[in-house]
C-alpha positions as CSV (number, residue, x, y, z in Angstrom):
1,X,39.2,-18.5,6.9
2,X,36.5,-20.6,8.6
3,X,37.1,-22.5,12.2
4,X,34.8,-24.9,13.6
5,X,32.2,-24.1,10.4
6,X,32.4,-26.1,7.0
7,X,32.4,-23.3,3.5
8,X,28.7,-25.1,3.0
9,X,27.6,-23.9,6.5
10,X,28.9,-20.6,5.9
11,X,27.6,-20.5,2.0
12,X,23.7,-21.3,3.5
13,X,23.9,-19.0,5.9
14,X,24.8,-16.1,3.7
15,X,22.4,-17.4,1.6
16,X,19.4,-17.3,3.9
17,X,20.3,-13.8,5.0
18,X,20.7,-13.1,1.4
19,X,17.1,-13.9,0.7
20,X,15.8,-11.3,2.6
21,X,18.4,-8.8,2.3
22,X,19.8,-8.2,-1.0
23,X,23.5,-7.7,-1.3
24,X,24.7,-9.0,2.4
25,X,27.4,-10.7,0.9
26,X,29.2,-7.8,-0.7
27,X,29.4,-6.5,3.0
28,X,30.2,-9.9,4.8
29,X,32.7,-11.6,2.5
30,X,35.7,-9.1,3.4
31,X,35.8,-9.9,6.4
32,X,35.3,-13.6,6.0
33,X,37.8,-13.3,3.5
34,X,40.4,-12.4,6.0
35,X,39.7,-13.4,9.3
36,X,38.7,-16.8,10.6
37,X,35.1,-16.8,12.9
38,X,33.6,-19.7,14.0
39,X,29.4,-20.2,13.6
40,X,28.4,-18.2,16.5
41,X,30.4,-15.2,15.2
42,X,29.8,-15.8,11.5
43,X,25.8,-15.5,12.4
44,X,26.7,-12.3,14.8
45,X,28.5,-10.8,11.7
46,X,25.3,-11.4,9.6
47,X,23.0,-9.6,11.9
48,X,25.4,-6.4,12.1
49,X,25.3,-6.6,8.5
50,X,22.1,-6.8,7.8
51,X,21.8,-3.6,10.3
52,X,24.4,-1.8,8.6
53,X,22.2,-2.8,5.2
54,X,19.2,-1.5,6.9
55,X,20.8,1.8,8.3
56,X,21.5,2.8,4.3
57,X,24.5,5.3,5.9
58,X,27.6,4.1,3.3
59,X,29.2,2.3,6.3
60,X,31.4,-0.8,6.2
61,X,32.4,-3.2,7.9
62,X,36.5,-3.5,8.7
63,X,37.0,-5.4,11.6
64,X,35.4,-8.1,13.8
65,X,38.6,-7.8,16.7
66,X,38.8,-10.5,19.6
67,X,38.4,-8.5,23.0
68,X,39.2,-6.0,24.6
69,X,38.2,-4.3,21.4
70,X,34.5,-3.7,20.8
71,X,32.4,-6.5,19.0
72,X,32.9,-4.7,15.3
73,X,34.9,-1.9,13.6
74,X,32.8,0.6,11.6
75,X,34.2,3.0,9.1
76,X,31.9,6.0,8.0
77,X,33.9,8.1,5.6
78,X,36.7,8.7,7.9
79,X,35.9,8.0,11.0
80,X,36.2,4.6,12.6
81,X,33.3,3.5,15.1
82,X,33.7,0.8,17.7
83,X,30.1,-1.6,17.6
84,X,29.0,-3.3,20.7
85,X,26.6,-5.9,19.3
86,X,24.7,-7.9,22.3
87,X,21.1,-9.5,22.5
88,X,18.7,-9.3,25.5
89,X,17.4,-12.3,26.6
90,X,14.9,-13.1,29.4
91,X,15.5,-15.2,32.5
92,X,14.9,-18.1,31.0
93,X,18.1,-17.9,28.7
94,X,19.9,-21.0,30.9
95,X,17.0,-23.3,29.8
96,X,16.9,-22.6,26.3
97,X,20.0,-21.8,25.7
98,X,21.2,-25.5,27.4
99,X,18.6,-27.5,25.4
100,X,20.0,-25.7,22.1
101,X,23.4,-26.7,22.7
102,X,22.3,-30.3,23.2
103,X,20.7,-30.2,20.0
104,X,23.8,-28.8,18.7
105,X,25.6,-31.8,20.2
106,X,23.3,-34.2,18.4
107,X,23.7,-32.8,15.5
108,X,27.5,-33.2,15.0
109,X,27.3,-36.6,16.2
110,X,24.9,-37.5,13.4
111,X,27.1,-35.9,10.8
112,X,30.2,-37.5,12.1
113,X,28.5,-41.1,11.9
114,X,26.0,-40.5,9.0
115,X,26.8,-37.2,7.2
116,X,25.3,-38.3,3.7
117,X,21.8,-38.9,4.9
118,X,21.1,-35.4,4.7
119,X,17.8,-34.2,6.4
120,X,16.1,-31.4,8.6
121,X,15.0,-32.7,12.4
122,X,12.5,-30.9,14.6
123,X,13.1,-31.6,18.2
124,X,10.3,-30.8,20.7
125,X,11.6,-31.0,24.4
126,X,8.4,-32.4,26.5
127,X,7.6,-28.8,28.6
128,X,10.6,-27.3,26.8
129,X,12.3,-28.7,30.0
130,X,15.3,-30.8,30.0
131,X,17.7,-30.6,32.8
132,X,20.9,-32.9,32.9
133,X,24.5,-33.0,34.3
134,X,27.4,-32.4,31.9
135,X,28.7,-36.0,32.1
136,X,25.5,-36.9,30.4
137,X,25.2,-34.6,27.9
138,X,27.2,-36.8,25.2
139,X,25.1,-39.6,26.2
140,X,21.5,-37.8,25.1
141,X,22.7,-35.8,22.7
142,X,24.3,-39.4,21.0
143,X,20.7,-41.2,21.7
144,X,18.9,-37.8,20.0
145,X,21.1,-38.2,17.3
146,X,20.2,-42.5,16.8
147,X,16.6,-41.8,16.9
148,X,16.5,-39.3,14.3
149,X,18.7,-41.8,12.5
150,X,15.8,-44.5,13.0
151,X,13.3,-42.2,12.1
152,X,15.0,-41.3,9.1
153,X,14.8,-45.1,8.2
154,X,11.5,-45.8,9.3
155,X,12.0,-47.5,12.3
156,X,9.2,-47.4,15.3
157,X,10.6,-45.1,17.8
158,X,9.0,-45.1,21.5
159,X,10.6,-41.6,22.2
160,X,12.3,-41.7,25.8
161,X,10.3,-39.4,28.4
162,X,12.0,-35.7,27.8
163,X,11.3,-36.1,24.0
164,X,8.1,-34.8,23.2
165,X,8.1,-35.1,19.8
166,X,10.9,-35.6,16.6
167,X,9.9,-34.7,12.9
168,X,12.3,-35.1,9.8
169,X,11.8,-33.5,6.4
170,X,14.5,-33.2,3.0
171,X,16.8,-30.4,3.3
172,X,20.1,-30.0,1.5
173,X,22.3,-31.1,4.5
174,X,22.0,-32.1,8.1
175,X,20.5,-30.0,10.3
176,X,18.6,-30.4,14.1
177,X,16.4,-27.3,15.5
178,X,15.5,-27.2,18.8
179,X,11.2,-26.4,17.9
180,X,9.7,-25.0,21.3
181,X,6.4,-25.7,22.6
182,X,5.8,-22.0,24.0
183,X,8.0,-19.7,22.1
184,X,5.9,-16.6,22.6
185,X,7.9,-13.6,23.8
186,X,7.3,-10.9,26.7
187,X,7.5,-7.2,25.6
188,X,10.3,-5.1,26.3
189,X,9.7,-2.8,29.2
190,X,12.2,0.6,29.2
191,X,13.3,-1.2,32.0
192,X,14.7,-4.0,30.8
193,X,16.2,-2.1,27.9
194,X,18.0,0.6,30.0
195,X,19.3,-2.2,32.0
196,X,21.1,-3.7,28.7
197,X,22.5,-0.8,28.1
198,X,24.3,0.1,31.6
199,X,25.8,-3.5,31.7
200,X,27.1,-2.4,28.4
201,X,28.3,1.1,28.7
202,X,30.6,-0.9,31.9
203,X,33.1,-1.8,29.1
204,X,33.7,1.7,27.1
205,X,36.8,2.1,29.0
206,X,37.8,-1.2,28.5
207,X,37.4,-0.4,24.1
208,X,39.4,2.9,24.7
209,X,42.5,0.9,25.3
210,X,42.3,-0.7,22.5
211,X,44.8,-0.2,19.5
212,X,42.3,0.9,17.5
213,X,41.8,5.3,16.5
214,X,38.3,4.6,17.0
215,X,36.2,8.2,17.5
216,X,32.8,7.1,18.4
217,X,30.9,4.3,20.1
218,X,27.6,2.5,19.2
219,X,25.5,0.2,20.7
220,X,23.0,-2.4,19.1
221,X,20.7,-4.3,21.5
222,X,18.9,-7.1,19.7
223,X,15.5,-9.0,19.8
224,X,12.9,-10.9,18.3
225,X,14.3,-13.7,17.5
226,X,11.0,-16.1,17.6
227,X,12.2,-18.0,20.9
228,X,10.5,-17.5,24.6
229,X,13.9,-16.4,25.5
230,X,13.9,-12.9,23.7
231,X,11.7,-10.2,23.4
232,X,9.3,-8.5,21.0
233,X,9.0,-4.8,20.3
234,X,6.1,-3.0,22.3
235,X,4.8,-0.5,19.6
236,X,3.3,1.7,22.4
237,X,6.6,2.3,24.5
238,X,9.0,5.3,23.6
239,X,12.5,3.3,23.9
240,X,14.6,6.4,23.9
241,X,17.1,7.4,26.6
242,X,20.5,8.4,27.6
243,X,23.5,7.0,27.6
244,X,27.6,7.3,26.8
245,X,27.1,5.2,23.8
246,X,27.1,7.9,20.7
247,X,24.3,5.8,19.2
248,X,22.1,3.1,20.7
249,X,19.8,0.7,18.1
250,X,17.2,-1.4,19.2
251,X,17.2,-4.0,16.3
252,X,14.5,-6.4,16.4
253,X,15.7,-9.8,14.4
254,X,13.4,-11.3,12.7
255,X,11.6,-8.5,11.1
256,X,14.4,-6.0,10.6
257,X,12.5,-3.2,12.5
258,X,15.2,-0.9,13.8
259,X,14.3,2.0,16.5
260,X,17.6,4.8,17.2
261,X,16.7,4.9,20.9
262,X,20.0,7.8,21.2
């Protein structure tokens, strides 16, 4: 069961995992068969599939519980593991993170008014800076949404100042990305990664009240996921340490590289 997330939403998303990573579905549909996720966990459940793909360990996924349990129940033969699943993000996550929802916004106001005109649009954010209040936020994300409309039509547009730049293209249903300007990533220094993994390791007591038998404890830390926001991989850093987890991934998303840091 799907909330908040059409079956064509979910379908294309599957399906764009899919292309990389053979077989996804055969490990996602179970649970989508019985629970209902909305979009953000839907993609969150792609990403600890594609790890548990990628791990090749004959593990499956059984449960994607609403807190306090961990993120994701694992079973491994017999023994059930509870999966913390988080991403590291820089400081400039409130930025980012607040011009993507806007585009979000935009998005399903333009389906709501013109959901047959199907098309992709490319929003570039002048600086990759937009700040506003939240009684405003309808009122941008409904003119972003009209100009793309125009656009669509062929109309002139003189973009309004914080719009540096729109572009539309055929795609097999609506769909607005937020396209930065600068989107290359810092490395990942041990420290920031050993920092993740404390602010983690806070909620282990938390899972072990849980109703679940669950025996050991992972942890996957994710980045790369081609915004400034995240982090790439720094090939010439030894990531492992210590820590209460049982097992600790660093995942990075976009390539699939996975490093066992414990």
């Amino acid at each position: 069961m799907m909330e908040g997330i059409s079956n064509n939403e979910i379908s294309e998303i599957i399906e764009n995992f899919n292309k990389r990573y053979e077989g996804l579905g055969n490990i996602i549909n179970p649970i989508l068969e019985k629970q209902t996720l909305d979009r953000n966990r839907v993609i969150e459940l792609c990403q600890v599939a594609k790890y548990v793909h990628l791990l090749d360990e004959d593990i499956k996924i059984i449960n994607n519980p609403r807190p306090p349990a961990p993120d994701f129940i694992l079973q491994k033969a017999s023994k059930q593991i509870g999966l913390e699943h988080t991403r590291l993000y820089t400081d400039g996550r409130e930025r980012y993170l607040k011009i993507v929802s806007l585009v979000e916004v935009a998005e399903n106001i333009y389906k709501e008014k013109y959901s047959s005109h199907f098309l992709l649009a490319s929003i570039e954010i002048r600086n990759d800076r937009l700040d506003y209040k939240k009684n405003e936020k309808k009122q941008l994300a409904t003119e972003i949404a009209e100009i793309v409309y125009k656009i669509k039509n062929g109309d002139y547009i003189d973009f309004p100042n914080y719009i540096e730049d729109i572009r539309i293209s055929k795609h097999s249903r609506v769909s607005f990305t937020y396209k930065e300007q600068n989107f290359q990533a810092p490395y990942l220094t041990k420290e920031r990664l050993i920092k993740g993994i404390r602010k983690k390791e806070n909620k282990i007591k938390l899972y072990k009240k849980s109703k679940f038998n669950i025996e050991n404890y992972w942890l996957i830390l994710l980045v790369g996921s081609l915004s400034s926001v995240s982090y790439q991989i720094n090939e010439n850093i030894d990531y492992r340490t210590n820590s209460i987890f049982d097992r600790v991934y660093l995942m990075a998303d976009f390539s699939g590289e996975i490093i066992k840091v414990k």
